[in-house]
C-alpha positions as CSV (number, residue, x, y, z in Angstrom):
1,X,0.0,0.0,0.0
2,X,1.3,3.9,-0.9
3,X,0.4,6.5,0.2
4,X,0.7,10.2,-1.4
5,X,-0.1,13.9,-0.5
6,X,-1.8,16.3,-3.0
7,X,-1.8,19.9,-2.1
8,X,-5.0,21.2,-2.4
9,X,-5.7,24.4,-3.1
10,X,-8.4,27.0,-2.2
11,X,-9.5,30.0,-3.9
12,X,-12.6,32.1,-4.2
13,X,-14.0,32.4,-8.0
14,X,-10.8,31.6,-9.5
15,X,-9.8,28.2,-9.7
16,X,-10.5,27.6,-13.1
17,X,-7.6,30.2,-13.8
18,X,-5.7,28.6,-11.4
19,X,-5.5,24.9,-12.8
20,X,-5.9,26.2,-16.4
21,X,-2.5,28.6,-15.5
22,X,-0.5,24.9,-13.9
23,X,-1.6,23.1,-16.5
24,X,0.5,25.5,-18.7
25,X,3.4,25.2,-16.6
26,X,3.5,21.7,-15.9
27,X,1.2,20.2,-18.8
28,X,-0.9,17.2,-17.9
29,X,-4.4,17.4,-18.1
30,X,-7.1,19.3,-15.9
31,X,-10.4,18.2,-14.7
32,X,-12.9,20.5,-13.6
33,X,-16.2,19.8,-11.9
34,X,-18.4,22.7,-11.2
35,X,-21.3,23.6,-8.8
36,X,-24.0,23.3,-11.8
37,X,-22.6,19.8,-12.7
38,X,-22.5,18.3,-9.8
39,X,-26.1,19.9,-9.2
40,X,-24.8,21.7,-5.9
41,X,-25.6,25.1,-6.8
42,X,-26.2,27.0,-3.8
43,X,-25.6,30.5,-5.3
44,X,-26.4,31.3,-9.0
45,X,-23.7,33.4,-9.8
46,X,-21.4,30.7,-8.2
47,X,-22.7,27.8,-11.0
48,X,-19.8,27.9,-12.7
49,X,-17.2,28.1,-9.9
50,X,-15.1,24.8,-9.5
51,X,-16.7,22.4,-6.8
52,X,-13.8,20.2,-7.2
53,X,-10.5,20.0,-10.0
54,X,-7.3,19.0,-10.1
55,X,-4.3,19.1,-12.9
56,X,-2.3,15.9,-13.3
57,X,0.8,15.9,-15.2
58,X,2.5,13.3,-16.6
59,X,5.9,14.4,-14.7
60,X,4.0,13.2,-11.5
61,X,2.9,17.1,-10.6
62,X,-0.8,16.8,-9.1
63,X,-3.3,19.5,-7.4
64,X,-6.2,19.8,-6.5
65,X,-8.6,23.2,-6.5
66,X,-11.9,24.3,-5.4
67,X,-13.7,27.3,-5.1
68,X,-14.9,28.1,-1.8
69,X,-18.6,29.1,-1.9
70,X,-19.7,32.6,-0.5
71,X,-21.3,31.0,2.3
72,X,-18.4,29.4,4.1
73,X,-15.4,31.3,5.7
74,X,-12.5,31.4,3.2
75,X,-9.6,33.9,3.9
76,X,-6.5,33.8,1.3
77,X,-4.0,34.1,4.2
78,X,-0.4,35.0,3.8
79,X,1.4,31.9,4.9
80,X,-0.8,29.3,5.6
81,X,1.2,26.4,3.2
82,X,3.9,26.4,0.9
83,X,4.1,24.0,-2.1
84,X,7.3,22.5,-2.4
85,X,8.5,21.6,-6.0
86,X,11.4,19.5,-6.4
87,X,13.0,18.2,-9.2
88,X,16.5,16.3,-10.1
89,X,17.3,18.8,-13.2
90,X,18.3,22.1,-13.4
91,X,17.1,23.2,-16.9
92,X,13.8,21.3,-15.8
93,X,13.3,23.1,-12.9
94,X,14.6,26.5,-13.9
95,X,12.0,26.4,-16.9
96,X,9.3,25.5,-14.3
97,X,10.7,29.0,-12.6
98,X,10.2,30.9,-15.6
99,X,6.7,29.8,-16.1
100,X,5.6,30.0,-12.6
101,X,7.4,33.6,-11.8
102,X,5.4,35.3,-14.7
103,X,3.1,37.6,-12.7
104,X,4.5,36.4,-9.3
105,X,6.1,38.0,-6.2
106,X,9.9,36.8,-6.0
107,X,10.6,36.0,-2.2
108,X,14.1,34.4,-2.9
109,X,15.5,34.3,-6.5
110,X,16.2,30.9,-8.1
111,X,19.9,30.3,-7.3
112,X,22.6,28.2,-5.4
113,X,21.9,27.2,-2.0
114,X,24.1,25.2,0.6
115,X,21.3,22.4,0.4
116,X,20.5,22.6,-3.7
117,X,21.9,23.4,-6.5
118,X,19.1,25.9,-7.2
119,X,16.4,27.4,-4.6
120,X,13.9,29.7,-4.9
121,X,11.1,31.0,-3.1
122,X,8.2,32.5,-5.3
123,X,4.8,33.6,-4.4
124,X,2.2,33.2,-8.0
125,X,-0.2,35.7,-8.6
126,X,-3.1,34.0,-6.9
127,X,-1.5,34.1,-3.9
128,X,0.4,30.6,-3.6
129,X,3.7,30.7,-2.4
130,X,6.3,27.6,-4.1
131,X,9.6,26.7,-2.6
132,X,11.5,25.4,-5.4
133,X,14.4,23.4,-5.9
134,X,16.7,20.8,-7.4
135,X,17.3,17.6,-5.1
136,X,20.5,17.1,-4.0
137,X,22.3,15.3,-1.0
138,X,23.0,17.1,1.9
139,X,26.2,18.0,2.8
140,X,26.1,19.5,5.8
């Protein structure tokens, strides 16, 4: 038996955008189930919000996304969890960078670190903040 972790990912009206936006980073495909298809419309002008979707690339990336509806609590917060992106190639993971940085906040620019060849810290413009880096052994 294995067990894995998907970061899930909450937003308020904007998932779609969200997985459509990872889905161009890391390919795959995205699934998209929304509040009118699964019949759980609660608001009308929410119908169209995602009640559940995910991206799933071939590399092995996965998330998951919902919109949270108007009638529950939902607050964006500032550092409530990190997604942590690792990969064993540097091109591969400094094009990922690229992709991911285009409208994004830079917390720590993609470079050398004692632990990794290349770290960075990046928070994308809907608010998710990815720690990124290349695996290595640690040396410390």
């Amino acid at each position: 038996m294995s067990v894995t972790t998907t970061t899930h990912l909450n937003f308020r009206g904007t998932a779609r955008e969200a997985l459509d936006f990872y889905q161009s980073v890391f390919g795959g495909r995205t699934t998209a189930v929304t509040y009118k298809d699964a019949g759980a419309v609660q608001v009308e002008s929410e119908a169209d919000w995602v009640m559940w979707g995910e991206v799933v690339g071939d590399s092995g990336f996965h998330v998951m996304a919902f919109d949270v509806p108007s009638g529950q609590r939902w607050d964006r917060g500032e550092n409530s969890f990190y997604v942590s992106l690792r990969g064993e190639n540097t091109d591969e993971i400094t094009a990922l960078w690229e992709k991911l940085s285009e409208g994004a906040t830079i917390v720590s620019p993609l470079k050398p670190a004692q632990w990794s060849p290349l770290y960075g810290m990046l928070t994308d413009r809907f608010g998710v903040t990815w720690v990124i880096d290349v695996a290595a052994p640690y040396n410390g």
